[in-house]
VOVEXMAR-477140 format. One record per residue: x, y, z of N, C-alpha, C, O in turn. Coordinates in steps of 0.02 Angstrom, whole numbers, padded with zeros to 5 digits, always signed. Layout:
N
XYZXYZXYZXYZ/...
END
This chain:
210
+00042-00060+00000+00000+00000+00000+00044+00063+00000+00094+00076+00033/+00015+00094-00041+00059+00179-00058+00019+00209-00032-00042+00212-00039/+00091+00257+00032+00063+00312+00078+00086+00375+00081+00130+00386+00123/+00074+00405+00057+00113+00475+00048+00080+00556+00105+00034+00596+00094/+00117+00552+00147+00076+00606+00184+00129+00705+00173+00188+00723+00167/+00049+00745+00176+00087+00796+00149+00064+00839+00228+00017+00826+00265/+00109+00887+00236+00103+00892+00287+00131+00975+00296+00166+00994+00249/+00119+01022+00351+00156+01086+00364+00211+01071+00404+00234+01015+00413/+00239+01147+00436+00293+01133+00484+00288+01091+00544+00236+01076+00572/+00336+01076+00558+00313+01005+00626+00309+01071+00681+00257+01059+00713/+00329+01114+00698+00337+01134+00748+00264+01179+00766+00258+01205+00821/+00211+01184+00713+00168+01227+00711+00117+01199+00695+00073+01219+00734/+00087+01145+00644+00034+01117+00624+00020+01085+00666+00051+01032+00665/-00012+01089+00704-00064+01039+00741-00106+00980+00692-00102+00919+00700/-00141+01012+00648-00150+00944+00619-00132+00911+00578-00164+00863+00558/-00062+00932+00552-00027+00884+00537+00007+00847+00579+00028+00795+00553/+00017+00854+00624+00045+00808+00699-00010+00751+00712+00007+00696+00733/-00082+00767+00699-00136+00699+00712-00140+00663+00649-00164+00606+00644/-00111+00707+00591-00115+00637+00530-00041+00595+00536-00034+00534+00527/+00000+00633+00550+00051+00588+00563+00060+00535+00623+00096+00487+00609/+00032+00536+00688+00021+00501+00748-00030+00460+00721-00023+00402+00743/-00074+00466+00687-00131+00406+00672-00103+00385+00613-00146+00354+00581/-00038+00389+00578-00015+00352+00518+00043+00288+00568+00056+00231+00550/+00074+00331+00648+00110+00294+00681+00086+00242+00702+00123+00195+00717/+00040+00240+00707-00035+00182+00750-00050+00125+00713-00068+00072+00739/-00040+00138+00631-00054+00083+00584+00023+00053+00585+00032-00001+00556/+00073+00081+00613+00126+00055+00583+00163+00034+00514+00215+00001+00509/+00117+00066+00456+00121+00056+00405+00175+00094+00380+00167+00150+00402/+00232+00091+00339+00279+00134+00297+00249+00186+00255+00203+00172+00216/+00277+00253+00261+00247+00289+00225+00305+00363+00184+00359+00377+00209/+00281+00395+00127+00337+00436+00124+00317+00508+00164+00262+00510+00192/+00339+00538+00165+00350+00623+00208+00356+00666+00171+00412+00666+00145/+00306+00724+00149+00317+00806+00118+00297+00839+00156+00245+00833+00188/+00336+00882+00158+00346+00937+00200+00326+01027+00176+00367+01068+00195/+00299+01038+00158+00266+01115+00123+00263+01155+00193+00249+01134+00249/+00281+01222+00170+00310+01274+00223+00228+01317+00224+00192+01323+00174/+00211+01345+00293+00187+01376+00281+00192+01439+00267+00247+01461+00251/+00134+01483+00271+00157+01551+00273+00188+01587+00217+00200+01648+00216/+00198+01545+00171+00226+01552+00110+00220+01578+00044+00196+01536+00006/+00236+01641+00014+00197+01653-00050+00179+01603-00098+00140+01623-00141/+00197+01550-00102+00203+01474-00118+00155+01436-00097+00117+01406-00136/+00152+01434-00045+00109+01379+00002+00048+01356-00022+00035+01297-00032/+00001+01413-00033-00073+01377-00084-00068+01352-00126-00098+01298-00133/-00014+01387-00195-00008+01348-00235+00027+01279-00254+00031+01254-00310/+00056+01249-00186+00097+01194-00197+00038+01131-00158+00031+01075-00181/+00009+01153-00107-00063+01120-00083-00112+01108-00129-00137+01052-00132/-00131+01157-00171-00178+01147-00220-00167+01097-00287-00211+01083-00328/-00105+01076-00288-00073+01042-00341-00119+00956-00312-00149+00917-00349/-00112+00952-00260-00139+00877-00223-00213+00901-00204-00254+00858-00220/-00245+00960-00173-00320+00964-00158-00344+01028-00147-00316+01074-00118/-00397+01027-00172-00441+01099-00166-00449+01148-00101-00464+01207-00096/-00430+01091-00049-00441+01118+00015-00401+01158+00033-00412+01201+00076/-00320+01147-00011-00254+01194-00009-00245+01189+00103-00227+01233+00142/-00263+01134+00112-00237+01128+00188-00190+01067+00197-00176+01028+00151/-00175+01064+00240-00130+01009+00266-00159+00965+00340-00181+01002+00384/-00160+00916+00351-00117+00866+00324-00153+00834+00253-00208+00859+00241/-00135+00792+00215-00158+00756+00157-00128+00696+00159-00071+00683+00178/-00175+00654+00135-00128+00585+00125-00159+00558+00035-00217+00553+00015/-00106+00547+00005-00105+00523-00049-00091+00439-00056-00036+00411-00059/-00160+00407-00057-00146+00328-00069-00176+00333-00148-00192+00380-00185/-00172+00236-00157-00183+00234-00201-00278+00236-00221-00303+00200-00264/-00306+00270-00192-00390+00281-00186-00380+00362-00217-00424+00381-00256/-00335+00399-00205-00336+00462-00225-00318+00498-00155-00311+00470-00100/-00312+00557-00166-00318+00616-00080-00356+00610-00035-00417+00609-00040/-00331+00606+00005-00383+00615+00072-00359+00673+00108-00307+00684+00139/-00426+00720+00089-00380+00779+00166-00441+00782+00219-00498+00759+00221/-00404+00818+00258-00430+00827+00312-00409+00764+00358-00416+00707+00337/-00378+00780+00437-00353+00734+00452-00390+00673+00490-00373+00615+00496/-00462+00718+00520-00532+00645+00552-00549+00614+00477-00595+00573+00477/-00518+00629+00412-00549+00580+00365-00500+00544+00350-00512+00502+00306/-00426+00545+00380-00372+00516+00360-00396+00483+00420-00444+00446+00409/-00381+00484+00469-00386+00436+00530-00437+00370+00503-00424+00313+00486/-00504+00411+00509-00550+00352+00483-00526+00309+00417-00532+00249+00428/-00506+00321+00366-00446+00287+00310-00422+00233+00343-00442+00174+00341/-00356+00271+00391-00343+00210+00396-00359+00172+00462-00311+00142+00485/-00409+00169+00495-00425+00130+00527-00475+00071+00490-00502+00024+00518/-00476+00088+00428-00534+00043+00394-00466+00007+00366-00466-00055+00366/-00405+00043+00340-00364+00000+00308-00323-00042+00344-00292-00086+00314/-00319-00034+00419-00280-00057+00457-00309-00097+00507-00277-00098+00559/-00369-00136+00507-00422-00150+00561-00378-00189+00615-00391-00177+00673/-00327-00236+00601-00272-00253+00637-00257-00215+00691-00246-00246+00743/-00252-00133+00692-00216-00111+00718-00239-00086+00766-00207-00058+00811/-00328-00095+00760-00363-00055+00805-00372+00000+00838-00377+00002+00899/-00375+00057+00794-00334+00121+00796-00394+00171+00837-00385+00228+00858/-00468+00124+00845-00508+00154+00896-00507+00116+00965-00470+00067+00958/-00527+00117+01014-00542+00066+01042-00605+00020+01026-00653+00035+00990/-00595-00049+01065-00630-00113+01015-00695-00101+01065-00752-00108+01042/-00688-00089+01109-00780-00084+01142-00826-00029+01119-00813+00031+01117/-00873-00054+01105-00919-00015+01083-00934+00065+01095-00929+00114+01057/-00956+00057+01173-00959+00123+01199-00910+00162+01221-00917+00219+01244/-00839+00119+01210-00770+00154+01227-00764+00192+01149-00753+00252+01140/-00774+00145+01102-00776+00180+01036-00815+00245+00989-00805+00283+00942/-00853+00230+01030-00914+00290+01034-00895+00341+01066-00870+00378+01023/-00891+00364+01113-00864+00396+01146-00801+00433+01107-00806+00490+01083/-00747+00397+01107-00671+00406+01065-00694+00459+01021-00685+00519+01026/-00738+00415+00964-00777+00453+00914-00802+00535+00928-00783+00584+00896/-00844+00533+00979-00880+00609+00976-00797+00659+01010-00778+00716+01000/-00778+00620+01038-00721+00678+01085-00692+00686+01035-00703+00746+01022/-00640+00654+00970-00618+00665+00924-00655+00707+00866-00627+00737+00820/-00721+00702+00878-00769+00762+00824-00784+00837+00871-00787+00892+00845/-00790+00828+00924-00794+00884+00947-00741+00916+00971-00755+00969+01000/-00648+00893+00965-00604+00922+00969-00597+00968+00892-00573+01024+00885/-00625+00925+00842-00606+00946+00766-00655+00983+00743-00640+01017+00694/-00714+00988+00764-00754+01066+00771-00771+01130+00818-00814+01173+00827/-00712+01109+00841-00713+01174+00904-00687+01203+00930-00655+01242+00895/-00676+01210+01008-00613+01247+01044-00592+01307+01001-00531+01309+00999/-00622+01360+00964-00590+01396+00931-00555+01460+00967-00513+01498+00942/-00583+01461+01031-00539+01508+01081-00489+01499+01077-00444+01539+01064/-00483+01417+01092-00408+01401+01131-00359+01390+01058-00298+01383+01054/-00406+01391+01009-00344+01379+00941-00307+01417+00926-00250+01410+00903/-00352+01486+00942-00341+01557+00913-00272+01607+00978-00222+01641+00970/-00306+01585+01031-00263+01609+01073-00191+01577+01077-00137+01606+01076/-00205+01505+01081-00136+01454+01104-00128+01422+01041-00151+01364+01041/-00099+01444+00976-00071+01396+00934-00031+01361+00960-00009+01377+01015/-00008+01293+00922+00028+01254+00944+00105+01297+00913+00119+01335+00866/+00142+01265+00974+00214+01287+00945+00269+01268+00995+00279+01298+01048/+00302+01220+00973+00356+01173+00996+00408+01206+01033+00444+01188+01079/+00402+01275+00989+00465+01297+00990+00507+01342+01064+00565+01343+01086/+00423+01387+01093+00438+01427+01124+00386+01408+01189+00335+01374+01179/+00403+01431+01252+00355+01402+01299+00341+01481+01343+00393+01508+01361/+00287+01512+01357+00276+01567+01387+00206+01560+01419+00167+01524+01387/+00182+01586+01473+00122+01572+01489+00067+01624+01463+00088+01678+01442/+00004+01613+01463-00041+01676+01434-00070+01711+01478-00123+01698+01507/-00028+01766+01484-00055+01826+01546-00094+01877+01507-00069+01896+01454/-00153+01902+01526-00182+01860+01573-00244+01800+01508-00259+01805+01449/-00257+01757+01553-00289+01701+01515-00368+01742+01504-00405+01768+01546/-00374+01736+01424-00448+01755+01428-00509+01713+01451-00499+01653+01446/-00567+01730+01473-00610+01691+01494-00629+01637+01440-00616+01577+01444/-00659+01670+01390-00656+01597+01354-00623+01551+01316-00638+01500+01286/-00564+01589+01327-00512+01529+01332-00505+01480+01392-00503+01419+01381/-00503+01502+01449-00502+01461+01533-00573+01425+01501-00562+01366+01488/-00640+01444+01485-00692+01406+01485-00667+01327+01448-00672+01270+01471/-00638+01351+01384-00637+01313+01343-00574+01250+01365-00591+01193+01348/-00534+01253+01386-00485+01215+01440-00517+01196+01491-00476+01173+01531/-00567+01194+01509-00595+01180+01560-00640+01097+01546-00641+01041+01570/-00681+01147+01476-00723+01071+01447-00694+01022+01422-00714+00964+01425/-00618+01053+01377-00577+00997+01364-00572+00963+01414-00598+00907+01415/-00529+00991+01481-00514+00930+01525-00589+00886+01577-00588+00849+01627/-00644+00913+01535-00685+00858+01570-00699+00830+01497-00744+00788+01500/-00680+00839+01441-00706+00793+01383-00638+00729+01417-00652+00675+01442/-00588+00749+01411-00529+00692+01439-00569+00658+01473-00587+00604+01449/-00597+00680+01546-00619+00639+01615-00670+00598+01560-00657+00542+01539/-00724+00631+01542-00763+00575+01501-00733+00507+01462-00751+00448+01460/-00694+00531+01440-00655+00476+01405-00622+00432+01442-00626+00376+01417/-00588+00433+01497-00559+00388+01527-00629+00359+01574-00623+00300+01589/-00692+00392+01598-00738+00361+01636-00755+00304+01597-00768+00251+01626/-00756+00309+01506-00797+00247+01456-00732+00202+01461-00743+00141+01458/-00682+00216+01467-00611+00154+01459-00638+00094+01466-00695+00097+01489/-00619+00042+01455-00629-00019+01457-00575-00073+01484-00585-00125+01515/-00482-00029+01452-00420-00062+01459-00391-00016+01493-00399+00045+01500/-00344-00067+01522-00321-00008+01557-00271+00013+01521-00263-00008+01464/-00221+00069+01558-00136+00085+01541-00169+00169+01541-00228+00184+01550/-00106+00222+01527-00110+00297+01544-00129+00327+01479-00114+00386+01477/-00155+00306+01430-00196+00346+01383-00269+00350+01392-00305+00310+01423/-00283+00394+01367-00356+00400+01349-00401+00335+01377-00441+00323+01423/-00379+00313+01340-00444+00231+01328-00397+00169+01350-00402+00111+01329/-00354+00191+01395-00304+00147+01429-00235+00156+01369-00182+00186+01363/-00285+00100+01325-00222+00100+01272-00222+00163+01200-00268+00195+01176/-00158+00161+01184-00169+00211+01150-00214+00204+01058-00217+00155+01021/-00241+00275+01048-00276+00280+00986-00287+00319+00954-00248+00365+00965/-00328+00333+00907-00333+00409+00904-00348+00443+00924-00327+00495+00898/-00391+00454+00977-00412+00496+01018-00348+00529+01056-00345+00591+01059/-00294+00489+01086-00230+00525+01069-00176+00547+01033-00126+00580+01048/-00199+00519+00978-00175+00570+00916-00206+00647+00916-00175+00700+00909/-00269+00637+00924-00336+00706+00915-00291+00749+00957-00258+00796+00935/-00292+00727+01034-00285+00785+01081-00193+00807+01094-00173+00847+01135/-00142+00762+01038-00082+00759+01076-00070+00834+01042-00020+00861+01065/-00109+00879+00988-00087+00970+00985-00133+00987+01047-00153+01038+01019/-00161+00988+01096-00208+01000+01131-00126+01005+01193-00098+01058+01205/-00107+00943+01219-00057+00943+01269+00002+00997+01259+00028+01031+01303/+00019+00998+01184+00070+01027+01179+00058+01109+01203+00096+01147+01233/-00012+01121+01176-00038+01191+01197-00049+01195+01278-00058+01253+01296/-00049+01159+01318-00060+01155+01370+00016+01168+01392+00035+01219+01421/+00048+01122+01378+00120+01142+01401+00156+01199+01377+00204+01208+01414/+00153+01239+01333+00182+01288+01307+00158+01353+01321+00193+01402+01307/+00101+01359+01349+00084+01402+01381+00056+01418+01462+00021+01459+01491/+00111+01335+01482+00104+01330+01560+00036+01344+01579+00028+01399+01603/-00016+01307+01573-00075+01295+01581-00067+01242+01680-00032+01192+01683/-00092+01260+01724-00086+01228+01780-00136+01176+01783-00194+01197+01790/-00127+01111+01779-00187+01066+01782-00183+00999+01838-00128+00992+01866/-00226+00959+01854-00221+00910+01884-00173+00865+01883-00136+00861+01834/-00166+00827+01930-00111+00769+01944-00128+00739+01894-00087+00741+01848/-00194+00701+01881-00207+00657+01814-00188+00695+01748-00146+00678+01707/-00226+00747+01746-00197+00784+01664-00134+00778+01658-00105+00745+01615/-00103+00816+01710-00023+00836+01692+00008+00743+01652+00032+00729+01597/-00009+00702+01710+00015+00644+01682-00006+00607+01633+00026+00556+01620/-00066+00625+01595-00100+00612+01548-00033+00647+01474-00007+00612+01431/-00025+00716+01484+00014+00777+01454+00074+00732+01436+00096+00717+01381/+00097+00714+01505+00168+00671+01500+00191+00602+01461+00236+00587+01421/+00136+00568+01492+00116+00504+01437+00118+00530+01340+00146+00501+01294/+00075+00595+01342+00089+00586+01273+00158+00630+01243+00168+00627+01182/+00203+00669+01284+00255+00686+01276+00324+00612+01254+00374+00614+01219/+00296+00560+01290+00329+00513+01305+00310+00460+01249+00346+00410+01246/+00262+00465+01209+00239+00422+01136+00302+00437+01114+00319+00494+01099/+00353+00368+01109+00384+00377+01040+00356+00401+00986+00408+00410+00954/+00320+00417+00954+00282+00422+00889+00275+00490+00893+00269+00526+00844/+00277+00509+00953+00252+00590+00966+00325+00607+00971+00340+00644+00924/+00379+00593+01013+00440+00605+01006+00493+00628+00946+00526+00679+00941/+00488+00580+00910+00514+00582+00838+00483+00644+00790+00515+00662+00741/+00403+00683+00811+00388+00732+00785+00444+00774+00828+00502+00782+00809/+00416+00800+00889+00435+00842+00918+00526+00865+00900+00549+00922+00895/+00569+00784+00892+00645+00817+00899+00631+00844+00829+00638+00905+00833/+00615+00827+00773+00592+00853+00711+00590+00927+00713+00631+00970+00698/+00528+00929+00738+00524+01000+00729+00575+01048+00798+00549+01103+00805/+00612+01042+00827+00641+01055+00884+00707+01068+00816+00722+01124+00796/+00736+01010+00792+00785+01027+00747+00787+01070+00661+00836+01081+00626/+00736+01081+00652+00707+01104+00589+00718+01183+00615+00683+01218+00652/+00760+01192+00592+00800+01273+00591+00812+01306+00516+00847+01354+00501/+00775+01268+00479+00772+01301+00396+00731+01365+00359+00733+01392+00304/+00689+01374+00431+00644+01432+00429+00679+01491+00437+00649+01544+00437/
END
């Protein structure tokens, strides 16, 4: 199977960080493009692969897929092996809406706290609906671990996409020294600690071409 994922800067795209963590999950081989953003360039080198001119994209042999909850779902249909949701029903369900309502929303906290690897400062002072919106995230989390089924320190015990969804969510949490619970923080840490998440992060940590 031919996998080609197109993707922005590691240190800034958030969702290219969840198409790439849910491509880590299938374990499947894949190749890597890299398109800059910000770029007088940038639309027109996106638009060459899809109309949406966004990132992430994955190019199989079905054609483009963008958008990254339609890449996830991809390959969890191509990868059923890999079980890239959790296998119980109502753990899966669940997974499901927290992963749709991370990818239509939070637009406080997107707008205020981009993701960014690079620099860590806290947000003085925090606007209200930003604090609101950090707030429901960390009870969409609690929801998610109440449906678990397996255990271990992700989400749904074990890991899936649902921590793919939220691992730009942690990074924003940590980069703008967000103060949270014993469980969150170690929730944060766990996904600092994904190899899969690792190998982004030194990435974009070493990507000094900008």
């Amino acid at each position: 199977m031919s996998l080609h994922l197109i993707i922005g800067d590691k240190d800034l795209s958030s969702w290219s960080l969840r198409g790439a963590l849910a491509l880590a999950l299938t374990g499947a081989k894949y190749t890597e493009e890299l398109v800059r953003l910000g770029q007088p360039d940038t639309r027109e080198k996106l638009l060459k692969y899809s109309a949406t001119a966004k990132v992430p994209l994955l190019k199989t042999e079905f054609g483009v897929i963008a958008d990254s909850l339609a890449i996830g779902e991809y390959l969890a249909e191509q990868f059923p092996e890999a079980n890239l949701w959790p296998t119980d029903v109502a753990a899966r369900a669940q997974a499901r809406s927290a992963c749709a309502q991370m990818h239509s929303g939070f637009f406080a906290l997107r707008n205020h706290m981009p993701m960014d690897l690079l620099h860590d400062a806290p947000l003085s002072p925090m606007p209200a609906d930003v604090q609101a919106e950090i707030e429901r995230m960390l009870a969409l989390w609690a929801e998610c671990r109440a449906t678990a089924t397996e255990t271990g320190p992700y989400l749904f015990g074990r890991v899936s996409l649902a921590d793919a969804f939220f691992a730009p969510v942690a990074v924003r949490l940590r980069t703008y020294q967000v103060a949270l619970s014993e469980v969150d923080e170690a929730y944060v840490e766990t996904l600092y600690q994904w190899p899969a998440f690792k190998v982004w992060q030194q990435a974009g940590l070493e990507d000094t071409a900008r």
